[in-house]
Backbone as a printed PyTorch tensor [residue, N CA C, xyz], in Angstrom:
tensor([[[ -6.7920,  17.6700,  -7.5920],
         [ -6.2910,  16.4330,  -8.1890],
         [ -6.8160,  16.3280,  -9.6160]],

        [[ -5.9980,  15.7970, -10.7790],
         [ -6.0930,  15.3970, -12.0060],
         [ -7.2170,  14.7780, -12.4330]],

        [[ -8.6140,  14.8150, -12.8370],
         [-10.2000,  13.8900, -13.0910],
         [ -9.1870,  12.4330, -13.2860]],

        [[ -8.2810,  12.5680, -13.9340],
         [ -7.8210,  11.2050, -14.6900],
         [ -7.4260,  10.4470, -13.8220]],

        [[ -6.6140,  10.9540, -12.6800],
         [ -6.1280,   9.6530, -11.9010],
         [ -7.4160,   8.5860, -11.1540]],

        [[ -6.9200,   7.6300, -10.8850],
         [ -7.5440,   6.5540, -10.2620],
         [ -7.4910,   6.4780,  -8.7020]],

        [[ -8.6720,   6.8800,  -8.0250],
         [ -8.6180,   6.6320,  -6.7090],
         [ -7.8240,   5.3330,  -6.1850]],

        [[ -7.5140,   5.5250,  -4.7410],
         [ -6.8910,   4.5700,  -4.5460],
         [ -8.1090,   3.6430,  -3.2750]],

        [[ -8.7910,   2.8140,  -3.3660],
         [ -9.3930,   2.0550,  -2.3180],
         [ -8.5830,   0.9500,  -1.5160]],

        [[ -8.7800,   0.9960,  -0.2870],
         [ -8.2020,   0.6210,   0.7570],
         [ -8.9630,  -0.5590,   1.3610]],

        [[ -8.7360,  -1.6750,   0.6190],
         [ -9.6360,  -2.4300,   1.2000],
         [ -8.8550,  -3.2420,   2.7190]],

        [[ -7.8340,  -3.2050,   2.8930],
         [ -6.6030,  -3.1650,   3.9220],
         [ -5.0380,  -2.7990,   4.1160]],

        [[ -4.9580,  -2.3560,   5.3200],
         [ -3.8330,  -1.7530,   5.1100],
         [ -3.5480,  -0.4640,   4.9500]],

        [[ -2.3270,   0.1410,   5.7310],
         [ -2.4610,   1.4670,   5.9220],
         [ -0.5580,   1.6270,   5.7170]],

        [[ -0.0200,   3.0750,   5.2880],
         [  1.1400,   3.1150,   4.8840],
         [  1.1960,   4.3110,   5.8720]],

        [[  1.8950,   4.1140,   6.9590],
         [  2.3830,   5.3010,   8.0560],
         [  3.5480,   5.2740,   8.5650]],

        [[  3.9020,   5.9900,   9.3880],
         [  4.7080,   6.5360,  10.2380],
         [  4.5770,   6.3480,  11.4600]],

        [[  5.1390,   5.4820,  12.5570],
         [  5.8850,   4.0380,  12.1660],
         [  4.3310,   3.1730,  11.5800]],

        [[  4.9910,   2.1470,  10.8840],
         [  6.1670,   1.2330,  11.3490],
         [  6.7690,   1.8480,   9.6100]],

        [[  6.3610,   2.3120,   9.0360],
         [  7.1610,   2.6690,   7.5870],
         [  8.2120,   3.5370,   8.0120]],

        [[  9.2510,   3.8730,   7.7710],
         [ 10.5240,   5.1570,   7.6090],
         [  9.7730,   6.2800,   7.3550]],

        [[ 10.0940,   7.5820,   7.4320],
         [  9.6640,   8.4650,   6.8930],
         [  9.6060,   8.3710,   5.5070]],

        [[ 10.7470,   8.0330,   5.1900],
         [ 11.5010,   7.8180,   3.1980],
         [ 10.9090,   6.7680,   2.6900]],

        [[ 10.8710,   5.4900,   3.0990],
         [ 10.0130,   4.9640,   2.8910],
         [  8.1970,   4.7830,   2.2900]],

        [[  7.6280,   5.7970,   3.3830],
         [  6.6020,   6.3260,   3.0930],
         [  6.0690,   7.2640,   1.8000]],

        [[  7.1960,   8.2210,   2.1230],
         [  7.2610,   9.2260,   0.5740],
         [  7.5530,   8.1680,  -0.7180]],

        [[  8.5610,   7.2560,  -0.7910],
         [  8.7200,   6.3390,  -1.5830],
         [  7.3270,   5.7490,  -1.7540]],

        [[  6.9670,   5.0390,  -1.4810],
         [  5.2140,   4.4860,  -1.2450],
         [  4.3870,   5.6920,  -1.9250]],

        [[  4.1540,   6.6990,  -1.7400],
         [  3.4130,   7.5080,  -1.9900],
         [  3.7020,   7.9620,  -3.0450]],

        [[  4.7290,   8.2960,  -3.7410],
         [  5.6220,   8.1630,  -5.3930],
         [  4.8450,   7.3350,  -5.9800]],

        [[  5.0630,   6.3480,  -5.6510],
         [  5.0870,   5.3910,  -6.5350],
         [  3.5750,   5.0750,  -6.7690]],

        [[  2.2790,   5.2080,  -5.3210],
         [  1.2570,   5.0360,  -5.5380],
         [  0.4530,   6.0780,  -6.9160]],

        [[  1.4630,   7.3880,  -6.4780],
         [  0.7960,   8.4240,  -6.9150],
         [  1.0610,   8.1080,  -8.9840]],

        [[  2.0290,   7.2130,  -9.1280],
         [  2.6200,   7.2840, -10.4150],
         [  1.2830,   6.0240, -11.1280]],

        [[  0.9450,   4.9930,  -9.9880],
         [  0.1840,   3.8850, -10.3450],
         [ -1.1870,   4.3730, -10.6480]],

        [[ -1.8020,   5.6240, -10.0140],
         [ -2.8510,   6.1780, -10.0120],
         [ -3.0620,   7.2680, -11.2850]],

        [[ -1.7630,   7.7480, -12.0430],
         [ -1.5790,   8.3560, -13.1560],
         [ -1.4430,   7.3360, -14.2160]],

        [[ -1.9960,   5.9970, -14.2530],
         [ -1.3040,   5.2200, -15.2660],
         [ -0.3930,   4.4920, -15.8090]],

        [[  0.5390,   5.1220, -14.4990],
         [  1.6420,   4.4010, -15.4410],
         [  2.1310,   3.2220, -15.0840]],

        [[  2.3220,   1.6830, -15.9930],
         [  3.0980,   1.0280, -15.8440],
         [  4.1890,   0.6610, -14.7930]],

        [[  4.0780,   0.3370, -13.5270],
         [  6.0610,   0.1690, -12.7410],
         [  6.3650,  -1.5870, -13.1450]],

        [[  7.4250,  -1.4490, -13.8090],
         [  7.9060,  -2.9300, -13.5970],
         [  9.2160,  -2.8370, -12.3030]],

        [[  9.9540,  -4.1630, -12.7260],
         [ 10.9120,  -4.4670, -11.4260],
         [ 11.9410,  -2.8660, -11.6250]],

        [[ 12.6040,  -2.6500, -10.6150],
         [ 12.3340,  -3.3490,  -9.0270],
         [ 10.7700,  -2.9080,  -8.7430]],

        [[ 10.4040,  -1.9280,  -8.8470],
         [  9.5060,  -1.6280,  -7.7520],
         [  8.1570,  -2.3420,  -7.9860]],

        [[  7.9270,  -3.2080,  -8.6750],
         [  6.3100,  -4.0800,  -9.1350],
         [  6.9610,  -5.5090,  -9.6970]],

        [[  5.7140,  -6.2240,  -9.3050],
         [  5.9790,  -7.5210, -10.0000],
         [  4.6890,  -7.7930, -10.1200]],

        [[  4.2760,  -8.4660, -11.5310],
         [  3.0500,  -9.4680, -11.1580],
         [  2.4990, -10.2600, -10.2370]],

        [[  1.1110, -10.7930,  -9.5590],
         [  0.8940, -11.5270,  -8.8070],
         [ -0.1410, -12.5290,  -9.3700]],

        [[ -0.1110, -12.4780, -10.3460],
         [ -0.9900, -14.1650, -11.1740],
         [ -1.7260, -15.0430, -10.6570]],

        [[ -0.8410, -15.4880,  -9.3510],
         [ -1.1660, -16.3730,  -8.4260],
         [ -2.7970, -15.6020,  -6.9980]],

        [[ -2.8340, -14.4180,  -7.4640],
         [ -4.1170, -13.6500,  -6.7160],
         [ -4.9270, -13.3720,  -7.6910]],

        [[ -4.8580, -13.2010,  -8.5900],
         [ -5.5470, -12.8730, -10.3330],
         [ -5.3230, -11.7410, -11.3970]],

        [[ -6.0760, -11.5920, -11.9330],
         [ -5.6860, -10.7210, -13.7110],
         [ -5.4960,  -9.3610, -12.8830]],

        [[ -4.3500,  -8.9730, -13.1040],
         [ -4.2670,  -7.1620, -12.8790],
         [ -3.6640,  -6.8490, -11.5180]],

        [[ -2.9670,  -7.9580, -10.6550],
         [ -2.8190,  -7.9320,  -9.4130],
         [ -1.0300,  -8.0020,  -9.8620]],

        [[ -0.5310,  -6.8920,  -8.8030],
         [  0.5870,  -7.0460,  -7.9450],
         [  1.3350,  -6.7590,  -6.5650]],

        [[  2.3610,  -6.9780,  -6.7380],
         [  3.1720,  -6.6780,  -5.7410],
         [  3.6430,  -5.3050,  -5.5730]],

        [[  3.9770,  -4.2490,  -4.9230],
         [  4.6820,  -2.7530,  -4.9700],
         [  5.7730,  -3.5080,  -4.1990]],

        [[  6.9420,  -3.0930,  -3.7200],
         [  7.8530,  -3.1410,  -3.6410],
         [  8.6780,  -1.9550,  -2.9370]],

        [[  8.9520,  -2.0510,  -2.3880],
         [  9.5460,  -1.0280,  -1.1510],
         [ 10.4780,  -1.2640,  -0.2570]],

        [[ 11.4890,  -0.6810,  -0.2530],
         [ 12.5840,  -1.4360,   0.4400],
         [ 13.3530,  -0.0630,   1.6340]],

        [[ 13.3130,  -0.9420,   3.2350],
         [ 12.6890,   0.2930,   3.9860],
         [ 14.3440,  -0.2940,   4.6990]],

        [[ 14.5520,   0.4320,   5.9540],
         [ 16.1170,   0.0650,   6.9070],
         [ 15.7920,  -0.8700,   7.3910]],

        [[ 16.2040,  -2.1330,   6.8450],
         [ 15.9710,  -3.3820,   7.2860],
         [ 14.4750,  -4.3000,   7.1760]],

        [[ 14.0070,  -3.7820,   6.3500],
         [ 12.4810,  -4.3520,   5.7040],
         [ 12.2150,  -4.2300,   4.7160]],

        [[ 11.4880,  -5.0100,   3.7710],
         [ 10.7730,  -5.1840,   2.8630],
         [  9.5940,  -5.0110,   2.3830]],

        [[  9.0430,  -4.0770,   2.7010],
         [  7.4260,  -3.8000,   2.4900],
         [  6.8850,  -3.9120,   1.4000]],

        [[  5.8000,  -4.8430,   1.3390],
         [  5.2020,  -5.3970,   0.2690],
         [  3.7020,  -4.5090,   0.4100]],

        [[  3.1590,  -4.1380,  -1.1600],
         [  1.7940,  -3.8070,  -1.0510],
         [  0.7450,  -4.3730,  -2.0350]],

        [[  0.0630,  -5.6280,  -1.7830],
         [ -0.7710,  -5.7590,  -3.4930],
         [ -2.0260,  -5.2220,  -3.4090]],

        [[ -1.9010,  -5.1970,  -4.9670],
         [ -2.5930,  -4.1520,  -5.0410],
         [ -3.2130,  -4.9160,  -6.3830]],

        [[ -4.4360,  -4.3860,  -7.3020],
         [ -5.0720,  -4.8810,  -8.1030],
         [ -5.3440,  -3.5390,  -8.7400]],

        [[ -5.0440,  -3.5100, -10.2680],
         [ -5.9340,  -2.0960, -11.1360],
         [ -7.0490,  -2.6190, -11.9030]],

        [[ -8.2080,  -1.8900, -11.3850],
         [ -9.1610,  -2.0910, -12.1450],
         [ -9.6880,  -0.5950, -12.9860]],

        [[-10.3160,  -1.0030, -13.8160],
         [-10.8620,   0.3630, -14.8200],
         [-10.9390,   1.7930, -14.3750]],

        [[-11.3890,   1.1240, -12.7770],
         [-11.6440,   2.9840, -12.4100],
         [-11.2230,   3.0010, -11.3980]],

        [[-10.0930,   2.3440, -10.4370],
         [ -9.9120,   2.4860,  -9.4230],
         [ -7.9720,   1.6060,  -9.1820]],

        [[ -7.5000,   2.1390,  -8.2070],
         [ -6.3560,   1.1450,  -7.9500],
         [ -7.0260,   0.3730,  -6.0400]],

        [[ -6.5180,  -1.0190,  -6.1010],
         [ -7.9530,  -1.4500,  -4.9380],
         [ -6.2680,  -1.9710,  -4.3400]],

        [[ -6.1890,  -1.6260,  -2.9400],
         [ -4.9950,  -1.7660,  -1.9730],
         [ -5.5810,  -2.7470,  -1.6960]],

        [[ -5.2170,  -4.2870,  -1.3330],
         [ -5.5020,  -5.3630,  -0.7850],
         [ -4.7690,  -5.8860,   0.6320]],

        [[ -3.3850,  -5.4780,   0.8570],
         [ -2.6630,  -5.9990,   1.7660],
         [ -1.4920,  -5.4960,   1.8470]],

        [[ -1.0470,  -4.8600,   3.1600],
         [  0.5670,  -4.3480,   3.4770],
         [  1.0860,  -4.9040,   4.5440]],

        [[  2.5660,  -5.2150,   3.9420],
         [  3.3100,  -6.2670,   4.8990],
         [  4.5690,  -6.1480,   4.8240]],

        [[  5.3400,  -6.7330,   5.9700],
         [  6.6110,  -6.7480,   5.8600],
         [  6.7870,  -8.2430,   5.5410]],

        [[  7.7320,  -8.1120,   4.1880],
         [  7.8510,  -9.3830,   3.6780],
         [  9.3950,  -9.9620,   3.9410]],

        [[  9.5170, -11.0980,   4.7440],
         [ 10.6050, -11.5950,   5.2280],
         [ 10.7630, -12.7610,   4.5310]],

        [[ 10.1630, -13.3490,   4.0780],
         [ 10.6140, -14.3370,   3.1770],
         [ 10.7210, -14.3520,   1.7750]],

        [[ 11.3770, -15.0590,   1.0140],
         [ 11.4870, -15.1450,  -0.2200],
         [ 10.1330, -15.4850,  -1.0900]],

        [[  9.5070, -15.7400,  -0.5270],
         [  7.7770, -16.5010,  -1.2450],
         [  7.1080, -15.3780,  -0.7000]],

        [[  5.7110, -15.4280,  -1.0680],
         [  4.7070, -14.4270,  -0.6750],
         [  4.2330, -15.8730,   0.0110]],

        [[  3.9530, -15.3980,   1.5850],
         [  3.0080, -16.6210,   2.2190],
         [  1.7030, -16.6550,   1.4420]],

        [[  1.7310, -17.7550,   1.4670],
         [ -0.2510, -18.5230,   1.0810],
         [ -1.0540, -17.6820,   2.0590]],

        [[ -0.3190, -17.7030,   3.1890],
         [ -1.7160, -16.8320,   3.8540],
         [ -2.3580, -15.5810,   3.1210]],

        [[ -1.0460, -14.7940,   2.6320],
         [ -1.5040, -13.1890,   2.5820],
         [ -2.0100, -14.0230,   1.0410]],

        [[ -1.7410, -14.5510,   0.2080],
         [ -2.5920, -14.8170,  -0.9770],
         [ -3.2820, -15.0670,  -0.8750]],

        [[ -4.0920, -15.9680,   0.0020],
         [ -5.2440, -16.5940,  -0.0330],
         [ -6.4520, -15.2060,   0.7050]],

        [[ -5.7990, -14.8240,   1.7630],
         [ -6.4230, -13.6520,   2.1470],
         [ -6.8410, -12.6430,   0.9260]],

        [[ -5.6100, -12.5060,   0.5530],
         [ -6.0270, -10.9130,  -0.9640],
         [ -7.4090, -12.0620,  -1.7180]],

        [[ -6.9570, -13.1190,  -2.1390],
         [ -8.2410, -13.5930,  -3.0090],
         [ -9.5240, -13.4340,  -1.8110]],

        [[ -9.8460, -13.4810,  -1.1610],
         [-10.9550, -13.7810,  -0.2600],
         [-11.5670, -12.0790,  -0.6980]],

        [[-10.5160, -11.0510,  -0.1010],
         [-10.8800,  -9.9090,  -0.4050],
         [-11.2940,  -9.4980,  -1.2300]],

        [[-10.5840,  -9.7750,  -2.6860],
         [-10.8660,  -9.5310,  -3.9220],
         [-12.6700, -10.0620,  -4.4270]],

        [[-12.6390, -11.2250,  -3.7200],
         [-13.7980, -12.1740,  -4.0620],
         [-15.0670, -11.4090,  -3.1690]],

        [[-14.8870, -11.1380,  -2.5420],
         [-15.9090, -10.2820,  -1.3490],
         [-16.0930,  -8.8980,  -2.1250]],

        [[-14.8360,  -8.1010,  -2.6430],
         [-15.5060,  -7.0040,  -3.2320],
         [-16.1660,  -7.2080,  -4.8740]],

        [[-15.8100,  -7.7660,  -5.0790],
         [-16.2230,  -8.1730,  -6.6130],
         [-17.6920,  -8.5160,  -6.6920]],

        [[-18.2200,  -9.4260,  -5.2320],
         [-19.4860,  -9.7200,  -5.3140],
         [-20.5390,  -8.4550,  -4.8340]],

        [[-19.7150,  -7.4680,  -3.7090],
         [-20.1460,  -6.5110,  -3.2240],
         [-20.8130,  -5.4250,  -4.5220]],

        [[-19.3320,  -5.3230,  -5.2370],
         [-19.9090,  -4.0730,  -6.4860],
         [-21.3090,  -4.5790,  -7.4110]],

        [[-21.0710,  -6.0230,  -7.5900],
         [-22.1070,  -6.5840,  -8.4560],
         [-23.4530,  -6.7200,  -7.9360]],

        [[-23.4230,  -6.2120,  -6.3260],
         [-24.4530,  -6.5490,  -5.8380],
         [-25.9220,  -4.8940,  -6.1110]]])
């Protein structure tokens, strides 16, 4: 692997076979692998998440009849997986936000510790 890319930490959430598609999965793994080289994804496949904090989004994945959501947060030396879901509604529930902040807030105090 490239020194440059950015590990990916898993603080929840796992991208497999089921409940992901096979294609799906490879899609996911594209796209992680492109986030871990640097680069920028806007829509479709990323959106900001503001509402979890600075550097946080959404991935975007669109599976046979699902929506798989992944946020995710980039920090300096790492891309930090927070939460994977099948997203059925038009809103991101408060739950899974409030959850990613809890997470975020738990590792943030962890590294500083």
């Amino acid at each position: 692997m490239d020194e440059t890319y950015k590990p990916l930490v898993w603080l929840h959430g796992e991208v497999k076979t089921p409940p992901f598609s096979q294609e799906a999965r490879i899609e996911t793994g594209v796209l992680l692998r492109r986030l871990q080289q640097g680069e920028n994804l806007g829509l479709p496949h990323s959106r900001p998440m503001p509402s979890i904090g600075a550097h946080c989004y959404e991935l975007r994945v669109r599976d046979s009849g699902k929506n798989w959501r992944i946020i995710f947060r980039i920090d300096e030396d790492a891309i930090l997986i927070l939460e994977v879901f099948n997203k059925t509604t038009r809103t991101t529930p408060t739950s899974v936000i409030d959850t990613c902040k809890k997470r975020l807030s738990k590792y943030d105090k962890d590294v500083e510790d």
